[in-house]
Backbone bond lengths (Angstrom), bond angles and torsions (degrees), N, CA, C in turn:
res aa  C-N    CA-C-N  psi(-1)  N-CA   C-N-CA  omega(-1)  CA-C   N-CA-C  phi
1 X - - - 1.469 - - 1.525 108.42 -
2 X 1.371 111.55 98.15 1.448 111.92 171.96 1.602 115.01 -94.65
3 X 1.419 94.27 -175.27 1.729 108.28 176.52 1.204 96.08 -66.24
4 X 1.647 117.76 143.83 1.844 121.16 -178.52 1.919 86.67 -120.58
5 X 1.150 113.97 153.76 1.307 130.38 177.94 1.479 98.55 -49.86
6 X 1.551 150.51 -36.88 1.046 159.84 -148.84 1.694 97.06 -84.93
7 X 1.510 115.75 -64.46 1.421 103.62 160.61 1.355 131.05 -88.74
8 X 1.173 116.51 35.18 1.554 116.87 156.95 1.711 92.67 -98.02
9 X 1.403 133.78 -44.66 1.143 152.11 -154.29 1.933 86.31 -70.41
10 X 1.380 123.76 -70.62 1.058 122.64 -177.76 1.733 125.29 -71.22
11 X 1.338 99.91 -0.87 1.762 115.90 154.11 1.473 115.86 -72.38
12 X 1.793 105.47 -55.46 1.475 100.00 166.93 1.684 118.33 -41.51
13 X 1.353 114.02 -49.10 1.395 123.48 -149.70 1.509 96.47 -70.87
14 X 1.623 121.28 -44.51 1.544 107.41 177.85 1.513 115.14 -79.18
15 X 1.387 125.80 1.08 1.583 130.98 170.67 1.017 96.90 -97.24
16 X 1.326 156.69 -18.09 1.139 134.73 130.50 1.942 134.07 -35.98
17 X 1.113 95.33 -67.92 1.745 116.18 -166.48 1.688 98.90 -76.74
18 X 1.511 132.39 -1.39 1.160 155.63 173.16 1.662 108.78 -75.07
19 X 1.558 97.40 -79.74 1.568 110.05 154.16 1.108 147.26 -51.34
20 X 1.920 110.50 -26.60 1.473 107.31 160.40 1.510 112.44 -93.53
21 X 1.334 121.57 -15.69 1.649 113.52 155.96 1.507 128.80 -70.93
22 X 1.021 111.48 -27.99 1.893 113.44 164.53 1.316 131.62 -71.86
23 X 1.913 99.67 -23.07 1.081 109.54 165.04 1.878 120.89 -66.61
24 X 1.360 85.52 -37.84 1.429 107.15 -169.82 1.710 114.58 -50.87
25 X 1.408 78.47 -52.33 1.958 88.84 -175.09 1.281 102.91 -91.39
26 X 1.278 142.79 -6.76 1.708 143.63 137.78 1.594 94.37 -26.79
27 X 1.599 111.38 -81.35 1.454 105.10 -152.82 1.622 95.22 -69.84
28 X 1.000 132.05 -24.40 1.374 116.91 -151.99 1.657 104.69 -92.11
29 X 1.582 129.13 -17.70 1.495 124.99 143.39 1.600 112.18 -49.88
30 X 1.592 129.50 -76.54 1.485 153.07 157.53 1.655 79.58 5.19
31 X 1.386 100.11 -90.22 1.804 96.72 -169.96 1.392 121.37 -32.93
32 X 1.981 102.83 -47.95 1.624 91.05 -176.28 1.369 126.32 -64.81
33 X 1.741 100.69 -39.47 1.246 96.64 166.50 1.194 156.71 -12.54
34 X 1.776 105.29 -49.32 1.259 109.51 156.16 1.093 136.12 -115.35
35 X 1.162 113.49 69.82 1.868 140.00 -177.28 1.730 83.02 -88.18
36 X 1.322 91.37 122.45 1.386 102.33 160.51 1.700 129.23 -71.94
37 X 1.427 123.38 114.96 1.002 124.98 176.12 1.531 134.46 -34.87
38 X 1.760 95.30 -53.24 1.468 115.55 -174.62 1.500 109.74 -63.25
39 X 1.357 114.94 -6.44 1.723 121.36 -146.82 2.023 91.91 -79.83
40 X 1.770 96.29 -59.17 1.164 92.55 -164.99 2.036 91.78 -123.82
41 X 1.612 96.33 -172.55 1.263 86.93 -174.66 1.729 108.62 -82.23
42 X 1.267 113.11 -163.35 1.700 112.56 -167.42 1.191 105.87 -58.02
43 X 1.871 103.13 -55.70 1.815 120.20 -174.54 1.513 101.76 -42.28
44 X 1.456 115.02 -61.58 1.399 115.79 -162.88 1.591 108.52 -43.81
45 X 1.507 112.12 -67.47 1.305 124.37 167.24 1.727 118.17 -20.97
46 X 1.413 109.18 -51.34 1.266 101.22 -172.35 1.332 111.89 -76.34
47 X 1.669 119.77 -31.09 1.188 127.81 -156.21 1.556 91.85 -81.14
48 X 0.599 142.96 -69.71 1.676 148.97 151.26 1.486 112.26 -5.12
49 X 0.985 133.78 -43.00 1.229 143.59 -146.61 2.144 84.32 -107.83
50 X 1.051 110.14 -72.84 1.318 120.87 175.95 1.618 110.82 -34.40
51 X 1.376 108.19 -41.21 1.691 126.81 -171.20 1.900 96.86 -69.54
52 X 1.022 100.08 -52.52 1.633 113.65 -176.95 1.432 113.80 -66.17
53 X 1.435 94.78 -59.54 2.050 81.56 171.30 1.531 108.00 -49.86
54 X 1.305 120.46 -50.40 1.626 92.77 -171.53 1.276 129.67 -86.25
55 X 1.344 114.84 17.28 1.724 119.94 146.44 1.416 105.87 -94.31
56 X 1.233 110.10 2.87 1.362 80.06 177.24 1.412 93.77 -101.59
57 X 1.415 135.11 -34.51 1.499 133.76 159.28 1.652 102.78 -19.61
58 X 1.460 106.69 -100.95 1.455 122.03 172.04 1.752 117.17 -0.35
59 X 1.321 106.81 -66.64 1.492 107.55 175.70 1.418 103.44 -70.21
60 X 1.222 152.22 -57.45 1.444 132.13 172.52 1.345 120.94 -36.78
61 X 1.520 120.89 -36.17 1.432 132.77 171.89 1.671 93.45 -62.15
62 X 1.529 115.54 -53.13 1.314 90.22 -165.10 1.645 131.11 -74.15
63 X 1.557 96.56 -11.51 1.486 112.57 154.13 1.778 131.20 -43.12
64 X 1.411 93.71 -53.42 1.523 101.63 163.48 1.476 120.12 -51.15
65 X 1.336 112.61 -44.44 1.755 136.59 -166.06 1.627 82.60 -60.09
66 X 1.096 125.57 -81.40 1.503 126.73 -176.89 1.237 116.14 -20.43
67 X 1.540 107.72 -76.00 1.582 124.88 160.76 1.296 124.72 -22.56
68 X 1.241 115.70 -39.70 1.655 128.54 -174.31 1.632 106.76 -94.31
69 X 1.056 109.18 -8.14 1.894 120.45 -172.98 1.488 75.97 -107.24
70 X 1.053 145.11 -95.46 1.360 156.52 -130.60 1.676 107.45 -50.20
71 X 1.359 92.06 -47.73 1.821 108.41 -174.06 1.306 99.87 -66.39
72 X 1.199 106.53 -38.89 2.255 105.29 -169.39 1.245 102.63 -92.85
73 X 1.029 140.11 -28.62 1.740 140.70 178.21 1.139 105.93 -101.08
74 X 1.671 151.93 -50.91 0.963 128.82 -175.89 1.358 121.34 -91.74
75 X 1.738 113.01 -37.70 1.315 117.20 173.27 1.545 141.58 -83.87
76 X 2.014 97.21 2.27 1.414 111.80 -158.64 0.994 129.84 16.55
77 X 1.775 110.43 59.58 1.679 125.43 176.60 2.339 93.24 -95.38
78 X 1.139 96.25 25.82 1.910 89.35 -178.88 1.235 105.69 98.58
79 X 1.173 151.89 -136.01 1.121 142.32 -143.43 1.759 113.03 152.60
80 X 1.181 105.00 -138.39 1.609 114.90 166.32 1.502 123.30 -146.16
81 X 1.105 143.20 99.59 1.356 150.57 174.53 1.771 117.13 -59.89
82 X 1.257 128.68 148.50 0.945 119.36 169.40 1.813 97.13 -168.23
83 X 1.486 106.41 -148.11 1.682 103.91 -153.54 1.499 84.49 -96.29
84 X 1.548 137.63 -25.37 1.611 129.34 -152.43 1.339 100.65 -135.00
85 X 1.502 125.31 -148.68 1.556 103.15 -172.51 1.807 92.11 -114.97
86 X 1.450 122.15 158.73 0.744 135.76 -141.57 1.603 116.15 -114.01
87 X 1.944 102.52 64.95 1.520 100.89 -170.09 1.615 121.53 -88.21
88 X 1.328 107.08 -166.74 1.901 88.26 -173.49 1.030 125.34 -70.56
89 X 1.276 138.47 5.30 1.228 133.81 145.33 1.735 129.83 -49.05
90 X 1.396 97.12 -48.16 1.636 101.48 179.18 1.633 104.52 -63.63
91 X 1.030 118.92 -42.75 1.162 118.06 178.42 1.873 136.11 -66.15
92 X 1.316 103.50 -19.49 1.504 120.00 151.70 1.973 107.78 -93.47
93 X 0.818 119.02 -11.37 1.763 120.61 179.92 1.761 108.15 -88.96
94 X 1.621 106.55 -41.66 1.704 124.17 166.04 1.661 90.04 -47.11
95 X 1.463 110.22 -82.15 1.372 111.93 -170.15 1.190 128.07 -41.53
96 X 1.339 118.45 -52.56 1.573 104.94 175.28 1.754 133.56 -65.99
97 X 1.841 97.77 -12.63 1.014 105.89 -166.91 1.989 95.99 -88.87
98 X 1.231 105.30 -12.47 1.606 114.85 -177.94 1.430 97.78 -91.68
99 X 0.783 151.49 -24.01 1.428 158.54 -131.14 1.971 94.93 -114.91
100 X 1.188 100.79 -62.30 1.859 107.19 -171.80 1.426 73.53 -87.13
101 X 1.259 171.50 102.54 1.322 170.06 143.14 1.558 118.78 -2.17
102 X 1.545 103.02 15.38 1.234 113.68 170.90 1.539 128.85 -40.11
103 X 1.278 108.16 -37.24 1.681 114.63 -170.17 1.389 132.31 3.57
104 X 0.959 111.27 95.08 1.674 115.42 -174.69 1.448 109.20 -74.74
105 X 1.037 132.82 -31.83 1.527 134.64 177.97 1.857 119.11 119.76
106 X 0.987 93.31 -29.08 1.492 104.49 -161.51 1.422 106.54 -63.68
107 X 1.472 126.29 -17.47 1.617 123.58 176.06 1.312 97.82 -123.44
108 X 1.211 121.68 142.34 1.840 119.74 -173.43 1.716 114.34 -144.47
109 X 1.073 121.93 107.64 1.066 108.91 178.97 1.563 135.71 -84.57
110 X 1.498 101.25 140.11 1.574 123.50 -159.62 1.972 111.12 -85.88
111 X 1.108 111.91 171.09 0.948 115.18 179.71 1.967 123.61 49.50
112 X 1.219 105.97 -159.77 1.689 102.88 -177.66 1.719 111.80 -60.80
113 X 1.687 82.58 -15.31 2.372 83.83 -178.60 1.438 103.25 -41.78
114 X 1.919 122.34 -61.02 1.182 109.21 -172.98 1.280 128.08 -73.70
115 X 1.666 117.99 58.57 1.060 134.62 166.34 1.861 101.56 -105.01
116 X 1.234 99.47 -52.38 1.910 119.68 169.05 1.741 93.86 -53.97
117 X 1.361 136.37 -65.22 1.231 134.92 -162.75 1.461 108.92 -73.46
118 X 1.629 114.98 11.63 1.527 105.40 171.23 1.441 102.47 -113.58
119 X 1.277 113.23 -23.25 1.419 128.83 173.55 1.745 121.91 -76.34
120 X 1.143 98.62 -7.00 1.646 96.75 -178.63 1.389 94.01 -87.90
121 X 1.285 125.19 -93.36 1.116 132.53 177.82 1.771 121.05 8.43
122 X 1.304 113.11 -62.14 1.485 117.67 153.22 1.526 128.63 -54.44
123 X 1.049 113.67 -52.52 1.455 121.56 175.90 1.710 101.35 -58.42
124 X 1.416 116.28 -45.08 1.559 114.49 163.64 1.727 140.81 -24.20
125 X 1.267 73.97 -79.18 1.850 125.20 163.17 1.747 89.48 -36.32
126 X 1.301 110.85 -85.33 1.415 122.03 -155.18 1.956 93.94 -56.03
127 X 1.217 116.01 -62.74 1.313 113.62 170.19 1.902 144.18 -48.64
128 X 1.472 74.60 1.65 1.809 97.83 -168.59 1.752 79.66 -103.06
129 X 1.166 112.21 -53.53 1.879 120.14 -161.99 1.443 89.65 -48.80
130 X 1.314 118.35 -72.78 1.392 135.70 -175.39 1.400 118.31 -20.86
131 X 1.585 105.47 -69.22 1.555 115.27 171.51 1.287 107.40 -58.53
132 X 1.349 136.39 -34.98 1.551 128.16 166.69 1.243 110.69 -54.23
133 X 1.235 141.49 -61.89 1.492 142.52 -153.58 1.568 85.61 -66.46
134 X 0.939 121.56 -57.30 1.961 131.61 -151.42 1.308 91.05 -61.43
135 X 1.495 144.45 -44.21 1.360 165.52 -117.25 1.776 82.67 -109.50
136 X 1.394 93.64 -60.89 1.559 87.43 -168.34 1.746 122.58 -76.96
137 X 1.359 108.70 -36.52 1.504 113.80 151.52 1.515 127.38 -27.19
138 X 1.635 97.07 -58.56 1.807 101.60 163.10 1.172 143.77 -68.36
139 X 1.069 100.35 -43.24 1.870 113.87 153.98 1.489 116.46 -55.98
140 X 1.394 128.26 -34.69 1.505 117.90 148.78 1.174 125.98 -41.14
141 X 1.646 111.09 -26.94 1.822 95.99 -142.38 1.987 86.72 -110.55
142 X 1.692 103.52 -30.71 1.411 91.80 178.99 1.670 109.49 -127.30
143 X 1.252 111.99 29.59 1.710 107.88 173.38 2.016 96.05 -115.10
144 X 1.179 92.53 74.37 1.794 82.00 178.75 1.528 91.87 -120.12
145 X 1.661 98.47 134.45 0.982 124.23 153.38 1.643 139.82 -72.08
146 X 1.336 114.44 172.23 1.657 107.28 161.91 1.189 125.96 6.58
147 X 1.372 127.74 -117.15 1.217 144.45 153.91 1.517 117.89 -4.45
148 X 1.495 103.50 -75.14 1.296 115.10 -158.60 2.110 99.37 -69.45
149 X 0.819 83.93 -34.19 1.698 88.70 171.04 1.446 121.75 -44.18
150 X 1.439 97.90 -60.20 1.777 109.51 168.03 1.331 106.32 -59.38
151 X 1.273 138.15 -51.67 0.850 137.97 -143.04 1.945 96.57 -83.91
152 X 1.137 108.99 -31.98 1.801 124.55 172.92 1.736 101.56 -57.73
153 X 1.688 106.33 -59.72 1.139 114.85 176.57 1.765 140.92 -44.14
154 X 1.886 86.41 -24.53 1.734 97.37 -161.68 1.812 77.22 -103.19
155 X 0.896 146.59 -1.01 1.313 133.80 -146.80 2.124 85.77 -115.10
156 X 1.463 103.54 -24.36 1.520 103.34 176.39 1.589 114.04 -76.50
């Protein structure tokens, strides 16, 4: 059982949708980045910032959703199976649930697709880490409390 052109074809397709989602949440931290501190208070900042990463999650998920329509309808690398018929909804709901690595089981994808459905999950993962580290960087710089406030203050 070798590699068939279908999953080299559906290797391209998640090195694709890989690269335009990393790109994605590249710019879309970059932007948060510079949320001005002074604008609102710390909470706001974070809460905002927290609100945004997960649209910006969501639309990378919905990137995949494409990816997973595209590969089974345009590229007939398989598709996605499940218990009912399989409109665009399941196919952004597959994704997000592959994406946080949630997978419940109940929709599964067929053919070379679950080559893309082994690859999200990581690309997820790594993009979930990301928004954590960044998350916590910011909350350093504008969730200061008591102490650390003065201590921001005497240091100006």
């Amino acid at each position: 059982m070798g590699i068939t052109t279908d999953d080299l074809l559906a290797l391209a397709c998640a090195s694709v949708l890989t690269v335009t989602v990393v790109a994605m949440h590249y710019e879309a931290l970059r932007l948060l980045s510079g949320m001005n501190p002074r604008r609102w208070t710390g909470r706001v900042n974070v809460g905002v910032l927290i609100v945004c990463i997960i649209v910006a999650h969501i639309l990378e998920a919905l990137v995949f959703a494409v990816g997973y329509w595209l590969s089974g309808s345009a590229l007939g690398l398989g598709g996605l199976s499940g218990p009912g018929p399989i409109a665009p909804i399941v196919y952004f709901y597959f994704s997000l649930e592959t994406f946080t690595t949630q997978s419940l089981g109940d929709i599964s994808p067929v053919g070379a697709t679950r080559l893309i459905a082994s690859i999200e999950p990581l690309v997820g993962l790594i993009l979930i880490g990301w928004s954590t580290s960044f998350t916590y960087i910011i909350m350093r710089r504008d969730w200061q409390t008591g102490t650390s406030k003065q201590a921001a203050q005497a240091e100006v």
